[in-house]
N, C-alpha and C positions, 0 to 999 in steps of 0.2 A: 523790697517790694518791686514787680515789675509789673509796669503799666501797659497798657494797649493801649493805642487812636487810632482813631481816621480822619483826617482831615476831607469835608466836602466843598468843590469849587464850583465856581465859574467860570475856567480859563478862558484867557481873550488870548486871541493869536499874535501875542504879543513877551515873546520870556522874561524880560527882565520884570513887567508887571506881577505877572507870576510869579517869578521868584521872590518881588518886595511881600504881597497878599500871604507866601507860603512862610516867611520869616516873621510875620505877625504873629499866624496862627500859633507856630511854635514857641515861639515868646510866653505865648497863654498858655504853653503846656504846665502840669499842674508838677511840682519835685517830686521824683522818684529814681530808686536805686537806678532804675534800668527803663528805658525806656523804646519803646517800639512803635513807630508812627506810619503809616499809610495814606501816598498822595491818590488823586483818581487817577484812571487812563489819561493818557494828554494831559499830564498834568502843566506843561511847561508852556503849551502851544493846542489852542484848541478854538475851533469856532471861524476855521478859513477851510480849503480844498485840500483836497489828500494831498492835490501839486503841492499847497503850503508845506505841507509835512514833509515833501521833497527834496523840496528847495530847502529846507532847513534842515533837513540832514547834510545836505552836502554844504552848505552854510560850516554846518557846528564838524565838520569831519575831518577841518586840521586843526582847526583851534582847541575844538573839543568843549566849547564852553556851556555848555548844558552840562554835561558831566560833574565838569569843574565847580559847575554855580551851586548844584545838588550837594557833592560831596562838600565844598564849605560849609553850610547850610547845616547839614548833619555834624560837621566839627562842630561849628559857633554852637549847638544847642546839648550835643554831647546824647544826642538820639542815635536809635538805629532806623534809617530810615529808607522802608520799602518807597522808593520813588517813582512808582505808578506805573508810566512808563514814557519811554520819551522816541524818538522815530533815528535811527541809526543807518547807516548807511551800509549799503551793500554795494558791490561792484561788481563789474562782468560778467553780469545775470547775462541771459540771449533769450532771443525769442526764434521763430521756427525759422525764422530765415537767417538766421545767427547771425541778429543787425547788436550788437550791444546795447543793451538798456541797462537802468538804474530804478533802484528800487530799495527799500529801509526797511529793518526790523521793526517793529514795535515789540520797545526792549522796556521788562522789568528790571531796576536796578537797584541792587543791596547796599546801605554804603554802611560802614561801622561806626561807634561813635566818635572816633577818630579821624573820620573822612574818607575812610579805606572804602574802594568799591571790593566787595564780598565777595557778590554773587549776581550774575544775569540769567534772564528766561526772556525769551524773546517768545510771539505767544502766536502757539500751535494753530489754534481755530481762526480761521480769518473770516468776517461780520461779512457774508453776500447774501442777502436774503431780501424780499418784499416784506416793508413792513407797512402798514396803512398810517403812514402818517404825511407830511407836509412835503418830505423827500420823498416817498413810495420806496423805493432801491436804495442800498449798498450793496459797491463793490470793494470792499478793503484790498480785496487782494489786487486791485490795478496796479496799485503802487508800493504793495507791502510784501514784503519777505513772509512764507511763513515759517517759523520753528520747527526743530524738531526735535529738540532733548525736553526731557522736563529736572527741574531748577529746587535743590533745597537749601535754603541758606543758614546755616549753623551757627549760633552766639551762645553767648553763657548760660542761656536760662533755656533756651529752648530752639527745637529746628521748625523755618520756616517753611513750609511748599509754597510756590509762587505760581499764580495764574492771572491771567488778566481777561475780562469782559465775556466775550462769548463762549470763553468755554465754560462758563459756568453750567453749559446746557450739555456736557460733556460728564458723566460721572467717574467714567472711565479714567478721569486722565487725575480725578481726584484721592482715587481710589489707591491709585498706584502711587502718589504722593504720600500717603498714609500709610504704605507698605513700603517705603522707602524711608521712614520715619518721621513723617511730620507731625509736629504737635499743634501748631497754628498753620490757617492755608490764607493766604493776603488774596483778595481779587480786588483789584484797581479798575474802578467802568467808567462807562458810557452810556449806560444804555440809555436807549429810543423812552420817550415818555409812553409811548404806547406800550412798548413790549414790557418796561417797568413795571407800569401799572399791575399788568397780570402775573408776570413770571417771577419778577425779585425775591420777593421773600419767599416763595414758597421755596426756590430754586436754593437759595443759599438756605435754609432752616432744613434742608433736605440732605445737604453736599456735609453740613456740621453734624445732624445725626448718623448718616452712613458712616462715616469717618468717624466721628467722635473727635475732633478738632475745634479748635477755636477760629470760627472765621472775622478776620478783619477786611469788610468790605465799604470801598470807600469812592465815591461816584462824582462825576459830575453833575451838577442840577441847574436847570434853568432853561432860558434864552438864549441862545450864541449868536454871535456877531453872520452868521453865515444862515440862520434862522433855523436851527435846528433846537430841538428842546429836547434834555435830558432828564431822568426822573430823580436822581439821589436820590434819596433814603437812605443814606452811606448807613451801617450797623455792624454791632458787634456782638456773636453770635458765640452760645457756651455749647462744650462741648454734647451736653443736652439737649440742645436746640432752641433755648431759651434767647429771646434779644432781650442782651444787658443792658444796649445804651442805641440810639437811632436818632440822625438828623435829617427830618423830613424834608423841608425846603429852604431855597437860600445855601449861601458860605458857614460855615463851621466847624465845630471839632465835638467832638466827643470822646471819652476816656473812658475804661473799667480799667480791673487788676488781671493778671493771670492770674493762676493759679495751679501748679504741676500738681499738687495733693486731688483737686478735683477732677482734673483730667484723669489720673490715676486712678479715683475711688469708679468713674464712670464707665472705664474700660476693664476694672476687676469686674464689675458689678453683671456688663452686659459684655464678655471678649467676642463682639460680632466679628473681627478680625479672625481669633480661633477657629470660630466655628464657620465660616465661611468657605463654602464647597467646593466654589468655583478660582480660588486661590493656584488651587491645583488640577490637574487634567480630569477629568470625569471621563470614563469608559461609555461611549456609547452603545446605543442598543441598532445592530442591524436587522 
């Protein structure tokens, strides 16, 4: 049997907290053959300045030890664990007057249940937008790298697609994950309580019928130490579009099964992939 989670947080801009809160929940995971767990965005470090997320990459960029504390973490429990994402360092970026600056990915990272890192996605869409809440503005990109491959991470039962937060509002990027074989797509968030509210679930119950995928989405929710409020509803979404399992508010976890038989019966059933027109060039009309 392989299982799905997401773990929903409250990270405090504090890792090692994090990491104790993150080895609880998975303690509570429930025995199964195979297992595949989902932390939120930031999951490690969350609820200070983007400078925080800076400073802590270049913190963790010899030691390495967010990496290190994640992929123990996935040993000790013998998970595959998509770990949200965490702020990585970039070097020798320039700006127009080619002064050097620094700046971090925000990286998804695969680890196996061995501890092996898999697979990274560092995440394409970077969050600048006015939203009507207590912040008004983000600029992620100030200080964030953005990506530019996108990420599928392969294990025994099934291929991963990995995205994280804003792109959810990206279909495009999901689409091509699905055409590059994914069977589950992980999104790790944040999102604004505001934008929550209205977008979440229609967005992902939307991204798992186009596709026909299993989405494991798994969020931050709350108060943060910096006052911002996230929505969670972290959820786990069949490749029908049905939510199998959702944790509305608060820290927790939530679990269903995969299931390859019914992914398979749903894409014989309806091959929107097949029949999909724009896969290929369409001749226009001049």
């Amino acid at each position: 049997m392989v299982s799905l989670s997401a773990i929903q947080l409250c990270s405090k801009p504090n890792v090692e907290k994090n990491l104790n809160t993150i080895d609880t929940f998975l303690k509570a995971l429930p025995e199964s053959d195979e297992h595949i767990v989902v932390l939120p965005e930031c999951c490690l470090f969350f609820g200070g300045s983007e400078k925080d997320q800076l400073n802590l990459a270049k913190e963790n960029h010899m030691s390495n030890f967010t990496v290190n504390g994640l992929s123990a973490l996935a040993k000790k429990h013998h998970v595959c664990l998509v770990a949200g994402s965490v702020p990585l360092l970039v070097e020798n970026e320039a700006n127009r007057d080619e002064k050097p600056i620094d700046k971090f990915t925000n990286s998804s990272l695969v680890f196996s249940p061995d501890g092996a890192l898999i697979q990274r996605y560092d995440k394409i869409h970077l969050f600048d937008a006015k939203v009507s809440d207590g912040q008004k503005q983000y600029l992620e990109s100030t200080y964030t790298q953005d990506g530019d491959k996108l990420s599928i991470a392969v294990t025994e039962s099934a291929n991963i697609g990995l995205s994280i937060c804003y792109d959810l509002r990206f279909p495009e990027l999901y689409r091509q994950l699905r055409l590059l074989g994914a069977d589950i797509i992980t999104v790790p968030s944040a999102f604004t309580a505001t934008t929550g509210k209205a977008h979440w679930q229609a967005l992902l119950q939307a991204r798992a019928i186009e596709n026909q995928v299993y989405i494991i989405a798994a969020g931050q929710q709350g108060k943060h130490e910096n006052g911002r409020e996230t929505w969670g509803h972290s959820m786990i979404i069949s490749p029908w579009g049905e939510i199998q399992a959702c944790v509305p508010d608060g820290e927790g976890i939530i679990t269903t099964t995969y299931s390859s038989e019914a992914l398979a019966k749903v894409r014989k059933a309806m091959p929107v992939i097949e029949h999909n027109k724009f896969t290929s060039k369409l001749t226009s009309h001049e």
